[in-house]
TIVO-2410 file (N, C-alpha, C; in nm, 3 decimals):
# residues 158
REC num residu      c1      c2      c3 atome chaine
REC   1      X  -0.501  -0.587   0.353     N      A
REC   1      X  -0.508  -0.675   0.239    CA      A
REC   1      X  -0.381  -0.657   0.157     C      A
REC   2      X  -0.327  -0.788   0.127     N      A
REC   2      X  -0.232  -0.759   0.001    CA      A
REC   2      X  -0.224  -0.739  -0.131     C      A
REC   3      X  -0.170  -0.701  -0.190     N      A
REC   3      X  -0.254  -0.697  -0.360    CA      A
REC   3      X  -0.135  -0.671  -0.444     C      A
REC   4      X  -0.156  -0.755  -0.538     N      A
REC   4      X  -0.032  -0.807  -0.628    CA      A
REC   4      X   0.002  -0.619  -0.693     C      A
REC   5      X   0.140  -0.652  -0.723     N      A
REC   5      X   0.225  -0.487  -0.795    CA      A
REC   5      X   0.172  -0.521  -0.914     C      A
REC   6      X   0.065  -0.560  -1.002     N      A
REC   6      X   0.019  -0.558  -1.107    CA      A
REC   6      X  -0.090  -0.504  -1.159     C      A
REC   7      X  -0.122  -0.538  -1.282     N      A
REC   7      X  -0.256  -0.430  -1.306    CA      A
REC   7      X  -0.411  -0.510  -1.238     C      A
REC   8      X  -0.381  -0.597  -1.152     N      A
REC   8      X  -0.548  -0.632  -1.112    CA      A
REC   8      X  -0.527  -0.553  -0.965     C      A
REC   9      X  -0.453  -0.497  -0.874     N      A
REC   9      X  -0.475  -0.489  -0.796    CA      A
REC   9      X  -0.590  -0.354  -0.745     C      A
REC  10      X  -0.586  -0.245  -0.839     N      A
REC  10      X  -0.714  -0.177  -0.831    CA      A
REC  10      X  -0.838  -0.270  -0.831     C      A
REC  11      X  -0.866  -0.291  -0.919     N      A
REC  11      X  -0.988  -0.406  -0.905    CA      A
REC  11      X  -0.994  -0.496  -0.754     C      A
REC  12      X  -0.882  -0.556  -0.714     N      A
REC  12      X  -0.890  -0.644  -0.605    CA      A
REC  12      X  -0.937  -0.521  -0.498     C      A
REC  13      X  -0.870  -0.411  -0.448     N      A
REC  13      X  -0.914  -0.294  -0.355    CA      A
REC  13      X  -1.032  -0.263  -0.381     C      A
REC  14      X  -1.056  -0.261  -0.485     N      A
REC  14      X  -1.265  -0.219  -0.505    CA      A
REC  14      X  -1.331  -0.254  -0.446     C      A
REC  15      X  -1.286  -0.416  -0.455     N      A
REC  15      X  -1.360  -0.544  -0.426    CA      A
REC  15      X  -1.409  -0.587  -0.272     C      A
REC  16      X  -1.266  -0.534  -0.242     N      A
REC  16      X  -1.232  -0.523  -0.077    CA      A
REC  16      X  -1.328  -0.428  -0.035     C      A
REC  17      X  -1.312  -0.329  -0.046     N      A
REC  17      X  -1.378  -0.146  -0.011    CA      A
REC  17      X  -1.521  -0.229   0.020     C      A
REC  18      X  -1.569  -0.302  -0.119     N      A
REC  18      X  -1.719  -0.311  -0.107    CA      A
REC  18      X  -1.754  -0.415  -0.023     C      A
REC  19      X  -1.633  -0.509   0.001     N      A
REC  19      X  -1.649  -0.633   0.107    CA      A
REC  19      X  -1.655  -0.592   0.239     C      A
REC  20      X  -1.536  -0.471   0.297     N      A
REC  20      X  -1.536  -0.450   0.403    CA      A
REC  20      X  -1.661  -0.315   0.434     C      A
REC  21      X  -1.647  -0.241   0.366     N      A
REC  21      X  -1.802  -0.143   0.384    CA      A
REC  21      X  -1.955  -0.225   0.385     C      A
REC  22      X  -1.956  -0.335   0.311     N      A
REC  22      X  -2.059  -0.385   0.295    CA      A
REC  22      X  -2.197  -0.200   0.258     C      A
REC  23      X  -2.289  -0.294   0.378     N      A
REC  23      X  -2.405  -0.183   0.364    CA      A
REC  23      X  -2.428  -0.081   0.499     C      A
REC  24      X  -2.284  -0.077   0.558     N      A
REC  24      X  -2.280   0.012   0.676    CA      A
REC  24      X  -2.268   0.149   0.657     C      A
REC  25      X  -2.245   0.183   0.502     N      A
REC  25      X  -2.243   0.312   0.478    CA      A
REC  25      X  -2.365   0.361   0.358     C      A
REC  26      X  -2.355   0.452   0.327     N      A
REC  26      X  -2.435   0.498   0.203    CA      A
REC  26      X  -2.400   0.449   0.049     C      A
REC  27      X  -2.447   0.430  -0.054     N      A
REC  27      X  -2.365   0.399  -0.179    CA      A
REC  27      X  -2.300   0.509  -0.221     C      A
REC  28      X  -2.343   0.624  -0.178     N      A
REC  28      X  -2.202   0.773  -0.231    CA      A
REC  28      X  -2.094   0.725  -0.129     C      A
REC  29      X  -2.117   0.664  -0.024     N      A
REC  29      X  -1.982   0.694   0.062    CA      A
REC  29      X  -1.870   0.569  -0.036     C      A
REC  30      X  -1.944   0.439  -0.047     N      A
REC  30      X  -1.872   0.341  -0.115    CA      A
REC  30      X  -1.820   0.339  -0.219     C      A
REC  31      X  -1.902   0.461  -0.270     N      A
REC  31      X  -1.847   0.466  -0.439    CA      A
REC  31      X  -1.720   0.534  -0.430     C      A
REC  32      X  -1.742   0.665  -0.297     N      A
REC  32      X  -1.595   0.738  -0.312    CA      A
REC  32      X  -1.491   0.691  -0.269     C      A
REC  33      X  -1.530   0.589  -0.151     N      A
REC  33      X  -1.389   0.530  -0.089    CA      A
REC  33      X  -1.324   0.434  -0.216     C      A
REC  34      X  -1.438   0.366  -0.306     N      A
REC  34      X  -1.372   0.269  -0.387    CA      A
REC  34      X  -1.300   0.348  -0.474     C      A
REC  35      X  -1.332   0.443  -0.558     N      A
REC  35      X  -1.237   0.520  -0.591    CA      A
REC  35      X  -1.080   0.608  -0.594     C      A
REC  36      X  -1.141   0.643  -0.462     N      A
REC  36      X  -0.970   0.683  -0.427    CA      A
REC  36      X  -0.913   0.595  -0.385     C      A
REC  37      X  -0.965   0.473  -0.330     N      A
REC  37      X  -0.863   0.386  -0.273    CA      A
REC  37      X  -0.807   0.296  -0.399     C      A
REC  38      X  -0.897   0.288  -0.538     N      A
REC  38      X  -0.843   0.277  -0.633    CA      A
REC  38      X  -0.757   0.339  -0.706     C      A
REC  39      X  -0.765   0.439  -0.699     N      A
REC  39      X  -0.650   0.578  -0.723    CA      A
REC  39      X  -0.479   0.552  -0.662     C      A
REC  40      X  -0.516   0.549  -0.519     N      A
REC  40      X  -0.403   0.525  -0.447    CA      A
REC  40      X  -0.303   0.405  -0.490     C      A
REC  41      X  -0.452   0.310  -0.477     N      A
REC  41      X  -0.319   0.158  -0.566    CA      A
REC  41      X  -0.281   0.187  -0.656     C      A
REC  42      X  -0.319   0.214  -0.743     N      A
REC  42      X  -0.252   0.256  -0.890    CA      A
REC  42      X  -0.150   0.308  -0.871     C      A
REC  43      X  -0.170   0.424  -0.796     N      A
REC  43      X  -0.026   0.523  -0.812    CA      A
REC  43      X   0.095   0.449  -0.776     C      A
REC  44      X   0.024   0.347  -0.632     N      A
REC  44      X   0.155   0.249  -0.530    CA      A
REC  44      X   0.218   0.175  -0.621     C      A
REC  45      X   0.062   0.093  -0.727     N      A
REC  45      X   0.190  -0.063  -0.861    CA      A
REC  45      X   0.273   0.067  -0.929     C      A
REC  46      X   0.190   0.206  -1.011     N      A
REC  46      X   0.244   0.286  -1.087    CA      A
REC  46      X   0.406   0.303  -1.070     C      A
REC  47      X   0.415   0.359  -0.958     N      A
REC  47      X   0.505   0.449  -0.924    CA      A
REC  47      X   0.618   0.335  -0.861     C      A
REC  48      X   0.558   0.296  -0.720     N      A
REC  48      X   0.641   0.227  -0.657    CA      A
REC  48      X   0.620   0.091  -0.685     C      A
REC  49      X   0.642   0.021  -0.729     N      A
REC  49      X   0.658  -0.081  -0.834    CA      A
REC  49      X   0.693  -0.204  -0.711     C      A
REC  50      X   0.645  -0.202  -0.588     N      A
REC  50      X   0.659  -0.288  -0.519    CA      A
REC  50      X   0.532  -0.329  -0.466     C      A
REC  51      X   0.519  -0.440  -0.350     N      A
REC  51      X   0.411  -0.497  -0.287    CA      A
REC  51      X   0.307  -0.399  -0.212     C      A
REC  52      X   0.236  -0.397  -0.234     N      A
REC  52      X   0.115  -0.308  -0.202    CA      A
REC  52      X  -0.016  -0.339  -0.070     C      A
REC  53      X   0.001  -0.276   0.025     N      A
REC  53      X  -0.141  -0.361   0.107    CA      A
REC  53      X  -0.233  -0.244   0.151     C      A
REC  54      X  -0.373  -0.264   0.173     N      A
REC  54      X  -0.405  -0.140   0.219    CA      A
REC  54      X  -0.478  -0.199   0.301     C      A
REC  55      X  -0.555  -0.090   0.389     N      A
REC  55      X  -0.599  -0.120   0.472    CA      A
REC  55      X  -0.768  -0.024   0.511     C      A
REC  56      X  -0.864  -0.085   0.565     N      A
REC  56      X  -1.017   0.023   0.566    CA      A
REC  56      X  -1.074   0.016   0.695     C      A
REC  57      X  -1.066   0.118   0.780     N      A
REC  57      X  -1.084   0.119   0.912    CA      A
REC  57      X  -1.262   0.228   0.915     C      A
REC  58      X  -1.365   0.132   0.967     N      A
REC  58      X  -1.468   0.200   0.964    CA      A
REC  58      X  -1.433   0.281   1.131     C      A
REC  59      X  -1.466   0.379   1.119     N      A
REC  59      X  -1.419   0.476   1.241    CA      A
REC  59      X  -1.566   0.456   1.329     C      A
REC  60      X  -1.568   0.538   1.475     N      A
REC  60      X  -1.637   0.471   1.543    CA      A
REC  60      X  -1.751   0.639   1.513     C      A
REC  61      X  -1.702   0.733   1.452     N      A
REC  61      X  -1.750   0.837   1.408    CA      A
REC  61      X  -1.833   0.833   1.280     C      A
REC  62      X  -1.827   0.734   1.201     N      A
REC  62      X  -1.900   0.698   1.110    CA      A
REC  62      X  -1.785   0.709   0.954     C      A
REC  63      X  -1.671   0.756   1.019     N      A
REC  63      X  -1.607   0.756   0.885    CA      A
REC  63      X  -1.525   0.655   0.850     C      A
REC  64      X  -1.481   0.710   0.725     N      A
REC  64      X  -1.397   0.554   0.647    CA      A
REC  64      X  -1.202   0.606   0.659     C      A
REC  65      X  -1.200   0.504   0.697     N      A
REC  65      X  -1.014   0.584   0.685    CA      A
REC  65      X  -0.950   0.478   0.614     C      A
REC  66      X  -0.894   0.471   0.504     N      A
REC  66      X  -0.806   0.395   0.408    CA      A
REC  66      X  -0.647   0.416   0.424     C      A
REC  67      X  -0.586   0.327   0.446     N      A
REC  67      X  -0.442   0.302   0.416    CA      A
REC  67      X  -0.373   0.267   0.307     C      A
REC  68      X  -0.269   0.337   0.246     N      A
REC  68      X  -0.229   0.215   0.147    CA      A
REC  68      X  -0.072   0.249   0.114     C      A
REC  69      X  -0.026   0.122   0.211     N      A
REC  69      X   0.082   0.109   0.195    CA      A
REC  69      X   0.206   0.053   0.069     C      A
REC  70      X   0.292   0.069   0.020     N      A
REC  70      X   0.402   0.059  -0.087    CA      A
REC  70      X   0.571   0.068   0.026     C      A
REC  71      X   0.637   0.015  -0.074     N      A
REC  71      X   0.787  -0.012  -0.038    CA      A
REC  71      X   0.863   0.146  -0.102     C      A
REC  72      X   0.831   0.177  -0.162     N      A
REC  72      X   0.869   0.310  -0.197    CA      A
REC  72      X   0.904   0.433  -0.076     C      A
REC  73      X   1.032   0.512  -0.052     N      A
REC  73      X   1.066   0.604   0.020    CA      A
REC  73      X   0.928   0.763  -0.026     C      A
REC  74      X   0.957   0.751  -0.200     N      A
REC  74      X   0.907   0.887  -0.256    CA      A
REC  74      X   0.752   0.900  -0.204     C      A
REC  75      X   0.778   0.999  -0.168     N      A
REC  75      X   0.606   1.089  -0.109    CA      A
REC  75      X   0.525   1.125  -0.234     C      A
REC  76      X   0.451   1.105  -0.288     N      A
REC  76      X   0.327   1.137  -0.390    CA      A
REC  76      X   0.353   1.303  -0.331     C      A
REC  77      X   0.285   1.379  -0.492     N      A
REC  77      X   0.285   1.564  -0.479    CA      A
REC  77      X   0.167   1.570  -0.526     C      A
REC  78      X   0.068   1.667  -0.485     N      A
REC  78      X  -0.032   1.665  -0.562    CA      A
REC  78      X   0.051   1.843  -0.634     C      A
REC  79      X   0.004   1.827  -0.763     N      A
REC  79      X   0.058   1.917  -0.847    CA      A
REC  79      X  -0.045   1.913  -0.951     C      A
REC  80      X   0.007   2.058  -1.066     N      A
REC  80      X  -0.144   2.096  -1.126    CA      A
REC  80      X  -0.123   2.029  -1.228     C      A
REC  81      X  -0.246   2.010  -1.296     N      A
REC  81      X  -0.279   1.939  -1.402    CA      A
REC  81      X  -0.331   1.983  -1.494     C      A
REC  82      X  -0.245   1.976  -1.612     N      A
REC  82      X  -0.302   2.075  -1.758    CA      A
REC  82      X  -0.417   1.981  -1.809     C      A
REC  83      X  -0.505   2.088  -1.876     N      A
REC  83      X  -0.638   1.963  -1.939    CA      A
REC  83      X  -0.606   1.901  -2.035     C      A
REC  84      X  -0.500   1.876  -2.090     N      A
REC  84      X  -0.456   1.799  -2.197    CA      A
REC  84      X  -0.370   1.653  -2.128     C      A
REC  85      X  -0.332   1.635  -2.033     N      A
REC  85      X  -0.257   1.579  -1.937    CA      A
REC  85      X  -0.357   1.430  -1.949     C      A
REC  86      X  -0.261   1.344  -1.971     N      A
REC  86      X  -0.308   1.169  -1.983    CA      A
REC  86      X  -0.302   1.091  -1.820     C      A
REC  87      X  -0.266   1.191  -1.748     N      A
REC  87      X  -0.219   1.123  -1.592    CA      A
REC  87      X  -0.223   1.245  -1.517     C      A
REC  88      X  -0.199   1.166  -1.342     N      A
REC  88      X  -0.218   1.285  -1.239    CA      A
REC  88      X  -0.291   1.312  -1.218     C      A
REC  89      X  -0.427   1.255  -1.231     N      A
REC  89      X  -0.547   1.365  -1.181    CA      A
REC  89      X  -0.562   1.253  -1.010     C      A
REC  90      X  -0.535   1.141  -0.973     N      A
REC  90      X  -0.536   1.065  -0.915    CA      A
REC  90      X  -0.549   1.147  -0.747     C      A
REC  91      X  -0.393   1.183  -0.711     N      A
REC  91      X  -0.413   1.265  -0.582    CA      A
REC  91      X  -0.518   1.353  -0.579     C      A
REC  92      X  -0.568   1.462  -0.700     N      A
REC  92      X  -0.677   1.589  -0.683    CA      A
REC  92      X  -0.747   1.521  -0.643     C      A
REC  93      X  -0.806   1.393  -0.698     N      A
REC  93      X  -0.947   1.339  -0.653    CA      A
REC  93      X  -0.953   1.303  -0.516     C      A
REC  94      X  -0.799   1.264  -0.483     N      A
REC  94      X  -0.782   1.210  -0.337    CA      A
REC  94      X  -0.831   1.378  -0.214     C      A
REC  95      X  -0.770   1.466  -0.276     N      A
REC  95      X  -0.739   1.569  -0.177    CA      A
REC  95      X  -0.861   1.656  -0.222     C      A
REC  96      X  -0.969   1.662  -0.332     N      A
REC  96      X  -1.090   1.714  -0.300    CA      A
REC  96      X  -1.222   1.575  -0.256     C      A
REC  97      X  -1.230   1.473  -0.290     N      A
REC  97      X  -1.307   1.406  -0.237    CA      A
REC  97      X  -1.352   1.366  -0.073     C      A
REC  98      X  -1.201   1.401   0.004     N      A
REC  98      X  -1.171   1.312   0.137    CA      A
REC  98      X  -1.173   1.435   0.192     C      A
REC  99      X  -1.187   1.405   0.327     N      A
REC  99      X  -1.183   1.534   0.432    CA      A
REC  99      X  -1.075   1.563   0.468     C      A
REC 100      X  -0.971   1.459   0.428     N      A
REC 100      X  -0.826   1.473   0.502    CA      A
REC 100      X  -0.739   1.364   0.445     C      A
REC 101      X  -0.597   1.387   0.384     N      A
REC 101      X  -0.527   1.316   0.375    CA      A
REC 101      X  -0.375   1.309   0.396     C      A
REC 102      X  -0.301   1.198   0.390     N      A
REC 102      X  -0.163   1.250   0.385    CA      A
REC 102      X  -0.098   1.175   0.359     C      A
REC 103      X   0.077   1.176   0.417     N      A
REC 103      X   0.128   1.034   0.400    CA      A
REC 103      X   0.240   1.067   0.538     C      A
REC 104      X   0.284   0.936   0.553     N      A
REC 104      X   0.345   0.903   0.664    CA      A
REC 104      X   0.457   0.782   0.649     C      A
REC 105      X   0.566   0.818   0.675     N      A
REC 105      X   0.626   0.681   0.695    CA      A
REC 105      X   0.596   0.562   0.771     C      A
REC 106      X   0.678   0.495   0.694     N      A
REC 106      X   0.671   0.310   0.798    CA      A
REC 106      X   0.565   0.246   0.655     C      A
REC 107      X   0.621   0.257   0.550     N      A
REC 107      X   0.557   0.138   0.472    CA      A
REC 107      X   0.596   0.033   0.433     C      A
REC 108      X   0.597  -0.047   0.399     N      A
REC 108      X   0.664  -0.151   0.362    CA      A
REC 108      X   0.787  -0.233   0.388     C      A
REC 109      X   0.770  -0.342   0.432     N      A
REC 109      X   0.903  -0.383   0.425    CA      A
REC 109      X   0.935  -0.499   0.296     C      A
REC 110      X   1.033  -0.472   0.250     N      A
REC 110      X   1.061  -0.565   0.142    CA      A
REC 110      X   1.126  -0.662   0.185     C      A
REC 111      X   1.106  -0.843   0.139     N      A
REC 111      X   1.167  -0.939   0.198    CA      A
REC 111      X   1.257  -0.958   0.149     C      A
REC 112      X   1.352  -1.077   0.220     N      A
REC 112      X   1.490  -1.091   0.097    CA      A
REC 112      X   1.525  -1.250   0.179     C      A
REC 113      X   1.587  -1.306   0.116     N      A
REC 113      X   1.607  -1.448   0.171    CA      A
REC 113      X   1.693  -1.454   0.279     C      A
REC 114      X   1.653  -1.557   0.386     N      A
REC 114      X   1.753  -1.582   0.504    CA      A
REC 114      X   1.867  -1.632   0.480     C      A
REC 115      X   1.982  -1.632   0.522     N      A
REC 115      X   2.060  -1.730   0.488    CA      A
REC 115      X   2.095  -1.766   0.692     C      A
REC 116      X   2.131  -1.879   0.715     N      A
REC 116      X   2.095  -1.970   0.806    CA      A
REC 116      X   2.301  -1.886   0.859     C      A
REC 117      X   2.304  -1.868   1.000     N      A
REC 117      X   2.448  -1.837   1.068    CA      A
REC 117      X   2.505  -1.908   1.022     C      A
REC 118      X   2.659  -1.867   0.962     N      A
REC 118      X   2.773  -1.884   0.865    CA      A
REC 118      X   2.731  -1.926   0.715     C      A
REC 119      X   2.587  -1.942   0.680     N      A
REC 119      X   2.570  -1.966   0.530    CA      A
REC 119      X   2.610  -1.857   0.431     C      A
REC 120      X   2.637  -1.914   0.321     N      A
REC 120      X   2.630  -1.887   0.229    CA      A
REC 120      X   2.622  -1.875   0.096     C      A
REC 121      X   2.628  -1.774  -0.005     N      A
REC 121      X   2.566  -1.838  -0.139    CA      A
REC 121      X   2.666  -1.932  -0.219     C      A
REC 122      X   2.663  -1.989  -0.307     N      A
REC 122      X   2.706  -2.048  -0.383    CA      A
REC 122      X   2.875  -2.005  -0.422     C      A
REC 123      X   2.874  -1.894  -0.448     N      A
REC 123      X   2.992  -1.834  -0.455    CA      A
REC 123      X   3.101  -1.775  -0.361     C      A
REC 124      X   3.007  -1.822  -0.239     N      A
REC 124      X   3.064  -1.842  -0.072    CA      A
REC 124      X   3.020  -1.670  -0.033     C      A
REC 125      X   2.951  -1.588  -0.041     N      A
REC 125      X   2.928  -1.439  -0.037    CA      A
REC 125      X   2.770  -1.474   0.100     C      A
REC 126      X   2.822  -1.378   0.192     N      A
REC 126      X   2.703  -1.348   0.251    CA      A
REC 126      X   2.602  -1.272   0.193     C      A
REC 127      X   2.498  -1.294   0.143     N      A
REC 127      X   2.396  -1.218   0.026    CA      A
REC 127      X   2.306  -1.168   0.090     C      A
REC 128      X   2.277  -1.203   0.243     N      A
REC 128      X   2.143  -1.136   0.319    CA      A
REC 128      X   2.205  -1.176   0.481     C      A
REC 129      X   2.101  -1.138   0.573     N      A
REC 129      X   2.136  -1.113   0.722    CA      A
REC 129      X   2.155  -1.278   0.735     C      A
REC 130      X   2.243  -1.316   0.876     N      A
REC 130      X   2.269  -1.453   0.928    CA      A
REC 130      X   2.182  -1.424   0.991     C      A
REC 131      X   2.089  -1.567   1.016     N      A
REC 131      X   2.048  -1.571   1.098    CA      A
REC 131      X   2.024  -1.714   1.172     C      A
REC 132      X   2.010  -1.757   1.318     N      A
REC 132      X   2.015  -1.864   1.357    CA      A
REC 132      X   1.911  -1.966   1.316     C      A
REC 133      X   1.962  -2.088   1.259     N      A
REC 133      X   1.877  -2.152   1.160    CA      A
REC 133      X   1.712  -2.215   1.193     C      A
REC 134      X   1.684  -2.221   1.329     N      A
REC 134      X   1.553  -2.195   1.381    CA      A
REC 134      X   1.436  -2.117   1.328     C      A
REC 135      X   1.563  -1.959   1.386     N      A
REC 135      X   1.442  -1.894   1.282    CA      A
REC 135      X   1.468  -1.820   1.186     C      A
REC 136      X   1.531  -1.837   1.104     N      A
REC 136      X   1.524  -1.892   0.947    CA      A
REC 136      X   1.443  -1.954   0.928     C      A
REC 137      X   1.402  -2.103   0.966     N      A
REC 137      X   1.310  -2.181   0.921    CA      A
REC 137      X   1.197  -2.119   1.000     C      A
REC 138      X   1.139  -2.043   1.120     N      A
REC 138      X   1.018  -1.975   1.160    CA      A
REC 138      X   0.974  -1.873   1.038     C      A
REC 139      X   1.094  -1.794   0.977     N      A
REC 139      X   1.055  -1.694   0.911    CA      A
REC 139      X   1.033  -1.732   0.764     C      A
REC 140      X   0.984  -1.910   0.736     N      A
REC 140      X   0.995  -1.853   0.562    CA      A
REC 140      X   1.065  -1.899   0.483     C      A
REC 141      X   1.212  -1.849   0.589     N      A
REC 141      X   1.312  -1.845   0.501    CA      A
REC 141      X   1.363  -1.701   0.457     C      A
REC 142      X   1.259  -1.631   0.492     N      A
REC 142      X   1.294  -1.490   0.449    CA      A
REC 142      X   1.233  -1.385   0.521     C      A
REC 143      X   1.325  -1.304   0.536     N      A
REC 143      X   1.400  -1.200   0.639    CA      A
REC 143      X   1.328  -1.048   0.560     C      A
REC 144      X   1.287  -0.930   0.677     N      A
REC 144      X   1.266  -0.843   0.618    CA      A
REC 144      X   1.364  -0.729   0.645     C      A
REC 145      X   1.391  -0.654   0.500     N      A
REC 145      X   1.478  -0.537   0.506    CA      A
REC 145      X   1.450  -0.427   0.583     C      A
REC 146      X   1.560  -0.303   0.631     N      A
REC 146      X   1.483  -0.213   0.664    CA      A
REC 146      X   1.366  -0.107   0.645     C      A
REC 147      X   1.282  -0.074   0.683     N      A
REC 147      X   1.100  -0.001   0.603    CA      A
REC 147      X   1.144   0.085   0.559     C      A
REC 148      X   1.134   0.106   0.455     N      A
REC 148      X   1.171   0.241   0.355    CA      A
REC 148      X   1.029   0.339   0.316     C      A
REC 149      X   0.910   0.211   0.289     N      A
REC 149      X   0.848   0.285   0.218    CA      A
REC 149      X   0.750   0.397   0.314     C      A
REC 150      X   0.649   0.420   0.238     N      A
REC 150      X   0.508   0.493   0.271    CA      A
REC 150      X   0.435   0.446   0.320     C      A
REC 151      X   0.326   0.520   0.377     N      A
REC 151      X   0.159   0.520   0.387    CA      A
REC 151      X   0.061   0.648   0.334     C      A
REC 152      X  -0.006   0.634   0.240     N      A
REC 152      X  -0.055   0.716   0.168    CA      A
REC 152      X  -0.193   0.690   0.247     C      A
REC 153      X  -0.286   0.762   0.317     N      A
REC 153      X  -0.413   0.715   0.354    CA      A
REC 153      X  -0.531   0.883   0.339     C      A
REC 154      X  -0.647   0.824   0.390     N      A
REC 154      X  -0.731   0.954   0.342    CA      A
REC 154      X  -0.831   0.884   0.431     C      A
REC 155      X  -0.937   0.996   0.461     N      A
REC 155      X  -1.077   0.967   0.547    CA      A
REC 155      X  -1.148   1.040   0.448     C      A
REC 156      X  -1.257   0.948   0.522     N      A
REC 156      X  -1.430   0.991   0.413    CA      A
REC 156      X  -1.517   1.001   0.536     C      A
REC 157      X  -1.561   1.105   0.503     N      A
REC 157      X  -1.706   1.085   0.640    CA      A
REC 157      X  -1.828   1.056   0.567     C      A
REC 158      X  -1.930   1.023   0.634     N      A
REC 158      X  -2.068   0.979   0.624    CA      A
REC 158      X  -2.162   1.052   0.636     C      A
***
């Protein structure tokens, strides 16, 4: 699923969690996946301030495995948290709630506009990759950069 770099996209992942879990799990299991997987987006608009998608794979073991990808290189730390602290508690919940989590490259790719072989911008500057004007027009119009970002994901068992 995609979900806007803004402040609804926790809410939209909730929404999802409870669409794609439906009633195949328990309501503790749904409540926790909606949670951290709400956690996670946050941190992705928070932090990495780019396009966000995640993803909820019911396992054939009965568990829940969440993805959630960002354009961002930086790896999330889970680090300690003073009780006076307005933020950060986000990963703890991730890394005591879930049986397992981590992160992994290959997230995101960020788009950027085609420009069609020998085009260019206005000021005559190649501004993005040539590409043959076919597919240019297959893609959009727009071309993706190289994957920089993350995958932040976690499992829940049942």
């Amino acid at each position: 699923m995609r979900l806007p770099k803004d402040t609804r996209a926790p809410l939209l992942a909730r929404a999802f969690v409870r669409k794609e879990l439906g009633e195949l799990h328990s309501v503790e299991v749904r409540d926790r996946v909606e949670l951290l997987a709400s956690e996670l987006v946050t941190n992705a608009v928070v932090h990495a301030g780019s396009l966000v998608t995640m993803d909820v794979v019911c396992e054939a073991s009965g568990a829940v495995l969440v993805e959630v990808a960002d354009g961002s290189p930086v790896h999330p730390v889970l680090r300690q948290i003073d009780l006076l602290d307005e933020s950060g508690r986000g990963l703890e919940l991730v890394d005591k709630l879930s049986v397992e989590w981590g992160v992994r490259e290959g997230g995101l790719r960020e788009l950027e506009p085609a420009v069609p072989a020998g085009g260019a911008d206005a000021a005559g500057e190649q501004k993005a990759p040539a590409l043959p004007a076919a597919l240019a027009a297959a893609l959009g119009g727009r071309v993706p950069r190289q994957a920089t970002g993350k995958v932040v994901w976690f499992r829940v068992s049942s």
